[in-house]
C-alpha positions as CSV (number, residue, x, y, z in Angstrom):
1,X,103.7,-45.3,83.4
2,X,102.7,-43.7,86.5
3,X,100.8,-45.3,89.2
4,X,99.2,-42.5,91.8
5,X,98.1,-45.2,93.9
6,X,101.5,-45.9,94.9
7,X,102.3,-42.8,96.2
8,X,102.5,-43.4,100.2
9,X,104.7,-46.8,99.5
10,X,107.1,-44.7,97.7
11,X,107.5,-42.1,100.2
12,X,107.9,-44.4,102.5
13,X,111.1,-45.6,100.6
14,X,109.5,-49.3,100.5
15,X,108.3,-49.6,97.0
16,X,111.0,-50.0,94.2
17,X,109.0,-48.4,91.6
18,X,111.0,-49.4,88.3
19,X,110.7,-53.1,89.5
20,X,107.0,-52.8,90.5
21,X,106.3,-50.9,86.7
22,X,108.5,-54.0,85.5
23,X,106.0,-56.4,87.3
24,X,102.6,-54.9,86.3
25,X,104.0,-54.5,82.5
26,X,104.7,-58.5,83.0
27,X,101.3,-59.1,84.2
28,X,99.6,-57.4,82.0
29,X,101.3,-59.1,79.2
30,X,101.2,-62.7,80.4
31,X,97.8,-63.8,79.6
32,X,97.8,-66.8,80.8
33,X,96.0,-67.1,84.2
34,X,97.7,-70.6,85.3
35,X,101.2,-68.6,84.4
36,X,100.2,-65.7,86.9
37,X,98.8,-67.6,89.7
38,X,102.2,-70.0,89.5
39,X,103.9,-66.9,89.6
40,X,102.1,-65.4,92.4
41,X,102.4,-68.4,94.4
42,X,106.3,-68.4,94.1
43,X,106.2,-64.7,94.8
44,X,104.3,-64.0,97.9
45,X,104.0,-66.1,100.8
46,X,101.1,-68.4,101.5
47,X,99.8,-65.9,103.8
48,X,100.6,-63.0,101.7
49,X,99.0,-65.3,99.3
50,X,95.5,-66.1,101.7
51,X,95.8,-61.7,101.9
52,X,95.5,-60.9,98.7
53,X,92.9,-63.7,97.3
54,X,90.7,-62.6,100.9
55,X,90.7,-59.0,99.2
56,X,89.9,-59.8,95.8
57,X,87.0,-62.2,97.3
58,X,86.1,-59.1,99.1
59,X,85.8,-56.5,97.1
60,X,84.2,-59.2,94.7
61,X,81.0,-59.3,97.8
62,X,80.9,-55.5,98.1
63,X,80.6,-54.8,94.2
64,X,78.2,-57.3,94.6
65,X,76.0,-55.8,97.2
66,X,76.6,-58.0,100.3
67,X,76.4,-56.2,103.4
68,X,80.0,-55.3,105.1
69,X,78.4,-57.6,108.2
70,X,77.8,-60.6,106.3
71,X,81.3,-60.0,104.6
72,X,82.3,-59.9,108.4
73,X,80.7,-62.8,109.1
74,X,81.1,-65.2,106.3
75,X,85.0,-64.2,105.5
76,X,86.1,-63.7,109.1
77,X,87.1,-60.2,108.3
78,X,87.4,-57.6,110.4
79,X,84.9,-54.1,109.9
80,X,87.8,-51.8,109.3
81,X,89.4,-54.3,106.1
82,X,85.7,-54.3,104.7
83,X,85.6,-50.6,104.9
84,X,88.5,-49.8,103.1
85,X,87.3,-52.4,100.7
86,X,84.2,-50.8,99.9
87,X,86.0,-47.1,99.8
88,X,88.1,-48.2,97.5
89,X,85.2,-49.3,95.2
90,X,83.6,-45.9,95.7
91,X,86.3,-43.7,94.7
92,X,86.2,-42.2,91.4
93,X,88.5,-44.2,88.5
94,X,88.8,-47.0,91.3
95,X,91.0,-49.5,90.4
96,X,89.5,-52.4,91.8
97,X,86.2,-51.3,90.3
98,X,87.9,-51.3,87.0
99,X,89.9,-54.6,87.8
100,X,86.3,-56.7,88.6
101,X,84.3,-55.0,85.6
102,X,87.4,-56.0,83.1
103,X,87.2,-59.8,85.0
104,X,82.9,-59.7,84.9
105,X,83.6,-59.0,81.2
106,X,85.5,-61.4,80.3
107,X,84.1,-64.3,82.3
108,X,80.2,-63.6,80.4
109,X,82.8,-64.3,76.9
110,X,83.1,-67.7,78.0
């Protein structure tokens, strides 16, 4: 498995990339959202934590067509985290577009 949006953590020499694969293949197998979140929330920090859930939420207002100053406004993020939000979402194959369509997919089967 490859992952080319890894590319600038592994030059860097901060990303070990067979325990990273090891993580995602975990994830991906789990299925079981209260297992993952109890994980997550022994893995990261509670800031690392209040990060990551601040750019899901995020992303989750851009795909859904909220302006980058209301984000701004109602999440207390900065202009420059909400702009690399929304160029994520606009790159072709994007991840996090493909992430919230698998999640909007699932949610309307329940």
């Amino acid at each position: 498995m490859t992952f080319k949006y890894i590319t600038i953590m592994e030059e860097s020499g901060k990303l070990n990339e067979s325990a990273f694969r090891e993580m995602c293949e975990a994830l991906s197998e789990a299925g079981d959202p209260q297992l993952i979140g109890d994980f997550l929330a022994c893995l990261l920090t509670p800031t690392e934590l209040a990060e990551v859930s601040s750019r899901w939420a995020l992303v989750r207002e851009i795909n859904a067509g909220t302006t980058q100053r209301e984000i701004a406004r109602s999440m207390g993020l900065s202009l420059c985290k909400i702009t690399r939000g929304s160029r994520e979402l606009k790159k072709e194959n994007s991840p996090f577009r493909r992430m919230i369509e698998i999640y909007i997919e699932n949610a309307a089967k329940k």
